[in-house]
Structure formats: C-alpha cells, structure tokens
C-alpha positions as CSV (number, residue, x, y, z in Angstrom):
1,X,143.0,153.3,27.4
2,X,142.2,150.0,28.7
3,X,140.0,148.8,31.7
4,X,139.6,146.3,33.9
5,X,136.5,145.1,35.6
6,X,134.5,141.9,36.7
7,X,130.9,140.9,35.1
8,X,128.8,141.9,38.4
9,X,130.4,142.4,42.2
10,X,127.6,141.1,44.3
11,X,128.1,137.3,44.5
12,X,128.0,136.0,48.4
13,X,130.9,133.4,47.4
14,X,133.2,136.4,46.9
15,X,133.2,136.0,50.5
16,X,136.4,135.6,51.7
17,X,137.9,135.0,48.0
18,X,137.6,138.8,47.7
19,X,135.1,140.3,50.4
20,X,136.3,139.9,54.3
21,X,133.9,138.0,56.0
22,X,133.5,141.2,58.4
23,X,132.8,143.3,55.5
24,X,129.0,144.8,55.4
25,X,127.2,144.1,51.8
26,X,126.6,147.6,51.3
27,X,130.2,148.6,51.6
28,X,130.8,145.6,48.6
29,X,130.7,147.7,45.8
30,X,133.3,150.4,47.6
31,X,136.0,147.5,48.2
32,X,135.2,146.5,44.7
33,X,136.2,150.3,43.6
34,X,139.7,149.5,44.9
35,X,140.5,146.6,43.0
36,X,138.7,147.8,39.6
37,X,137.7,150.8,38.3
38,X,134.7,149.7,36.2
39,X,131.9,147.2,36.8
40,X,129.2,145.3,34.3
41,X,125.9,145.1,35.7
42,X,123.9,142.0,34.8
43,X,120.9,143.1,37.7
44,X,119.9,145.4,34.7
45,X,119.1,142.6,32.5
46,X,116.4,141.2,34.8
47,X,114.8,144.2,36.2
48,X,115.3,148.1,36.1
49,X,117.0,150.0,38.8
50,X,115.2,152.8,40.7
51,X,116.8,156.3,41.4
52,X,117.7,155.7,44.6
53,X,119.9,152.6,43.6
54,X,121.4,153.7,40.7
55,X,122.6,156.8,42.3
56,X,123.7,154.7,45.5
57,X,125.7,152.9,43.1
58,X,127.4,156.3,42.3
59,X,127.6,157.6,45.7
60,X,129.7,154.2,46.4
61,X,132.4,154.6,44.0
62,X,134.9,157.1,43.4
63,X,134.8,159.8,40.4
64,X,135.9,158.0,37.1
65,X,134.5,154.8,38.1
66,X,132.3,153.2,34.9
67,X,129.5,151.0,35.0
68,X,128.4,148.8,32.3
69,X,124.7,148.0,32.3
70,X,123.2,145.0,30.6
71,X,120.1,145.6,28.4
72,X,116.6,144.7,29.7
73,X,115.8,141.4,28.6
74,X,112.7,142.6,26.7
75,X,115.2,144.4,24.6
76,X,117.5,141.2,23.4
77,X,115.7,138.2,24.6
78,X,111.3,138.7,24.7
79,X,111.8,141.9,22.0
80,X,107.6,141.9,21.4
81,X,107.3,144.8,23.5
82,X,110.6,146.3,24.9
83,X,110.1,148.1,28.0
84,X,112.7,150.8,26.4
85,X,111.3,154.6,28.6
86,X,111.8,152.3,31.7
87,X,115.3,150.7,30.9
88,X,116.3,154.3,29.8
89,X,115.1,156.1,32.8
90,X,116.6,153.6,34.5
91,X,119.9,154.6,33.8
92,X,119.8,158.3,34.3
93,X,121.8,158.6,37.9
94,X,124.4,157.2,35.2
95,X,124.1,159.5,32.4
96,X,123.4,162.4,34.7
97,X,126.8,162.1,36.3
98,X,128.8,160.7,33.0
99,X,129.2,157.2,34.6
100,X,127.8,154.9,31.7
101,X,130.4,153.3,29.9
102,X,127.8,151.7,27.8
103,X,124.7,149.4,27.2
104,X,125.8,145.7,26.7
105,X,123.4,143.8,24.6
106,X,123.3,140.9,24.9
107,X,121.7,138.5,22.7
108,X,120.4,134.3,23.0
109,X,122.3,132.1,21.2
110,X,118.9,131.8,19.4
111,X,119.3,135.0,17.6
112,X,120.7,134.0,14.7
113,X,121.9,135.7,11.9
114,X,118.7,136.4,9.7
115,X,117.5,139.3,7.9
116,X,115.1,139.7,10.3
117,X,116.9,140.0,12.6
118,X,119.5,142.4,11.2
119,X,116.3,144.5,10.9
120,X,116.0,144.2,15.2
121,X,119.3,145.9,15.5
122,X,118.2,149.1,13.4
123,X,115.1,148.7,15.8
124,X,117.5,149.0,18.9
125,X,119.1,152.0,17.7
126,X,116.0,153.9,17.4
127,X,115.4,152.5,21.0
128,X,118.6,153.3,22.8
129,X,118.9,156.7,20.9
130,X,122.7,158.0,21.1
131,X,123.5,155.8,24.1
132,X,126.9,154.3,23.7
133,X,125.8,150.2,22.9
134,X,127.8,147.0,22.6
135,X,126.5,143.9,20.9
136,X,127.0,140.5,21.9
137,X,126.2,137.6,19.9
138,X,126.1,133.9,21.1
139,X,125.4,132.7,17.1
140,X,128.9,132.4,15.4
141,X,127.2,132.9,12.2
142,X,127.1,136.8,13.1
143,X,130.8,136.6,12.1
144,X,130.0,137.7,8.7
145,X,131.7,141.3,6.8
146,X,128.3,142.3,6.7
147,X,127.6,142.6,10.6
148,X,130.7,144.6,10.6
149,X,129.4,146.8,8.3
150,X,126.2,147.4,9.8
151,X,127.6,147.4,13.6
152,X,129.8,150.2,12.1
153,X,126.9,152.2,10.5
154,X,125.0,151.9,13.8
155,X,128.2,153.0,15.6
156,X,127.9,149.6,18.1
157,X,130.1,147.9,19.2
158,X,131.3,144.6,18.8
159,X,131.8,142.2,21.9
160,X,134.9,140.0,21.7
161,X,134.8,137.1,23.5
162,X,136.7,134.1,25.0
163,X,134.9,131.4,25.8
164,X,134.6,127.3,24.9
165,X,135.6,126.9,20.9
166,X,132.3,124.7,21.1
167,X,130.3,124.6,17.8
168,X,128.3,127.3,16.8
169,X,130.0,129.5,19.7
170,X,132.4,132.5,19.0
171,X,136.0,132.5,18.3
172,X,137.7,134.8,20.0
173,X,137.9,137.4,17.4
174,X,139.1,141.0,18.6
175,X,137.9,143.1,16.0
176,X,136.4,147.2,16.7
177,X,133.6,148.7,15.1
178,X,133.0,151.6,17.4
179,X,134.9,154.2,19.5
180,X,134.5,151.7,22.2
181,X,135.7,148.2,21.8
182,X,134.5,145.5,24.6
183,X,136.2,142.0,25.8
184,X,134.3,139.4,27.6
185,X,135.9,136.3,29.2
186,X,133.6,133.5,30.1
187,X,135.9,131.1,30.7
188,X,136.5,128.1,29.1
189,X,134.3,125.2,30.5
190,X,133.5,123.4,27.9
191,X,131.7,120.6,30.1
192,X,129.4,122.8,31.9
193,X,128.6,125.5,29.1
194,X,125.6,123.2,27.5
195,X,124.7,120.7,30.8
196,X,124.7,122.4,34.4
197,X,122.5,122.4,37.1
198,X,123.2,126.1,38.5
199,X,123.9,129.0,36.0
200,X,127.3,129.1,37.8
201,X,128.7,126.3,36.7
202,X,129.5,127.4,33.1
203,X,131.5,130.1,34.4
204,X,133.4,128.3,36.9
205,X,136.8,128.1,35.2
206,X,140.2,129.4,36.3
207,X,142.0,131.2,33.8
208,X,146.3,129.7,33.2
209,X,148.3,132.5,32.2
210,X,149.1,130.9,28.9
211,X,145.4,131.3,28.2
212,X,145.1,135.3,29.6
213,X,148.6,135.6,27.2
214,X,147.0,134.8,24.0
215,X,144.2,137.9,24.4
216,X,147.7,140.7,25.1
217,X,148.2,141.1,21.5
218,X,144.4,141.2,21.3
219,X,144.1,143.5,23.6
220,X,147.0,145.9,22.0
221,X,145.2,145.8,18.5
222,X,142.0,146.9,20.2
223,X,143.6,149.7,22.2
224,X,145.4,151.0,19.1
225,X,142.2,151.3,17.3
226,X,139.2,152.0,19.9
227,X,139.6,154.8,22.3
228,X,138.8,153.0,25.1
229,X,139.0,149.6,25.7
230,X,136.9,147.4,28.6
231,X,137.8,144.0,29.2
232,X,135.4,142.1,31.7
233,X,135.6,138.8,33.1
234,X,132.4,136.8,33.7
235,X,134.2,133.5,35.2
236,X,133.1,134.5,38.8
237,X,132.6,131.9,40.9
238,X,134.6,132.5,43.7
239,X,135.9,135.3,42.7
240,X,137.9,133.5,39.8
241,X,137.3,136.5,37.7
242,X,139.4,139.0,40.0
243,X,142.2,136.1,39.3
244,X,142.1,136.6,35.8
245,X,142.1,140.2,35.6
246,X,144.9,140.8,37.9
247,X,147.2,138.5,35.7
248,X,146.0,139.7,32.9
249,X,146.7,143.6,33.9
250,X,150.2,141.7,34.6
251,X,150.5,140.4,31.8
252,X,149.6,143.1,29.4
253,X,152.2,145.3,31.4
254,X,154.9,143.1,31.4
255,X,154.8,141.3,28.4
C-alpha cells in the first residue's frame, strides 16, 4: 500500500493554491483530509503538542487518516538532554486511537556518519521504545551497508529522498529496512538549498513530470518489499507539493 501526503498543511500561502480564501483555518486540516489521507507534522519538531491539539487533530480527519510526526529537536538536533516523556506523551491522542504512522527523525546535515554517532541511534531506540521510527539523514556518507544493517536491527526505517544531487547530499536511493518504507521530496533547488533568505525558498520547486516519473519504479520496488509505503512532498510553497503528488498518484497509476 502506498500513500500520499504533503510535509505539513498549515501554510497561509496555500491560500487560494489549495485553501478557498473563505475557508476558516480550523477547518484547514478537514479540506486537507480530502485531498490526502496522511499528513507529516513538522510543528512536532519545534515544540510538543498538548492533548487537546493532538486529539483536535484527530477529531478533524476521517478514520484511517495517518499522521507523521517529526521528532523533537532535542532528540536529532541538541541530543544533550532529549526531552523524550514529553515528546512521547505528546503523541498519545495518536497512539491511543491508532493514528501514528510513525516518528520521522530527522537529523542535521552535521550528523555525520561516526561511531559516535551510530551509538546515538541505539540511544533513540531505547528512547522511542517500540514506536514505529524513520530516519532521515542529510550526510551522504550514511550510505554505507553498515547503516543498513543497523537501521534493520533497530527495525527503522530508512528515508528516501529526492532532493538537489549537491555534494555531500543524498541520492535518491529507494532502499527498505523496516516494515514501513518512507519517501521524501524536497524538490530540487539547487540555488536556494545552501543560500536563502526564508527557509521557504529551498523548497520552492515545481516538480516536471519527467522528474515525478523516475521515483514510479522506485516507488513499485518499495511497495513490493515494505508493507506500507508513505511518500511526502516537502516542496510547499504554494501549495507546489499538492502538484506533485497528484501527478505523481497519476503517474504511478498510469504508467
């Protein structure tokens, strides 16, 4: 099984791209619900959610409807002293009601690939416990047999990724390592990824079908192998993102 969903839903420039201007924000996430039927939540990564919102977040979407949460930044980025009871309490309105589709984990591009850190993501297991958890690394020299091998062990999964083929960045491998296997699409703007002003700029890219083609036989080998597949698109300025995965769910279904 494969799904489809954008990297976060509450972006005012959606307006009108996605979100009638008449629309209310709160009823945001329920027009999202229509289009996609799983979300990533980045609002995770800089602080954690109260009850009340996480299980608004619930209440908002149909039953079946995923959410992807982004690790607390203490958890990938600071990692001195992880604030791991309150990112995992945070997610209970999730749990409670089977909506997690996982914990994405997101590392700096300054986590390299060093023993010691190798050693962090035996830490973060003991952290997250049995939640289901995707890694996603920004070094390319993660793309080693040995991560494999220990993202297997550790039963996480491994975060595919299209974005610039800039030095020291990812290729877009798809590879699975878990029951779950994850796609990210950043886009491809190679002028802004390094040297912006806004953080919005290195995801403003639109997708040509060309591009979204070459991840359909990526896509298939990660379906065959993984029983569920989420694909996420994080170019979202404007709404660029709901673009790409419309084609893409085109493509993949025509092609």
């Amino acid at each position: 099984m494969i799904r489809f969903g954008a990297s976060g839903f509450s972006y005012d420039d959606w307006i009108g791209p996605v979100y009638p201007p008449e629309l209310p924000r709160w009823q945001w996430l329920g027009h999202y619900a229509t289009l996609f039927d799983t979300v990533e939540l980045n609002v995770t990564y800089y602080r954690h959610a109260d009850r009340k919102t996480a299980s608004g977040w619930v209440q908002r979407t149909p039953d079946g409807f995923l959410f992807t949460v982004k690790a607390h930044g203490s958890l990938t980025h600071e990692r001195q002293d992880p604030e791991v009871a309150a990112f995992r309490e945070s997610l209970a309105p999730l749990t409670e009601q089977g909506r997690l589709a996982c914990v994405l984990a997101q590392f700096p591009h300054s986590f390299h690939a060093t023993p010691q850190n190798a050693d962090y993501l035996e830490v973060l297991r003991d952290h997250l416990g049995g939640l289901p958890v995707v890694v996603e690394f920004r070094d390319a020299g993660w793309l080693r047999d040995e991560t494999f091998e220990q993202l297997r062990r550790l039963r996480f999964g491994f975060c595919c990724v299209d974005e610039p083929q800039l030095k020291g960045l990812m290729a877009p491998l798809a590879a699975v390592t878990a029951p779950l296997a994850y796609v990210r699409l950043h886009g491809r703007n190679a002028a802004k990824w390094w040297e912006h002003e806004k953080a919005w700029e290195r995801y403003d890219y639109t997708y040509r079908d060309e591009e979204l083609h070459e991840w359909v036989p990526r896509l298939r080998v990660l379906d065959a192998e993984a029983e569920l597949t989420l694909v996420y698109a994080n170019n979202h300025y404007r709404g660029q993102s709901v673009e790409a995965l419309q084609a893409l769910r085109r493509l993949l279904s025509t092609q």
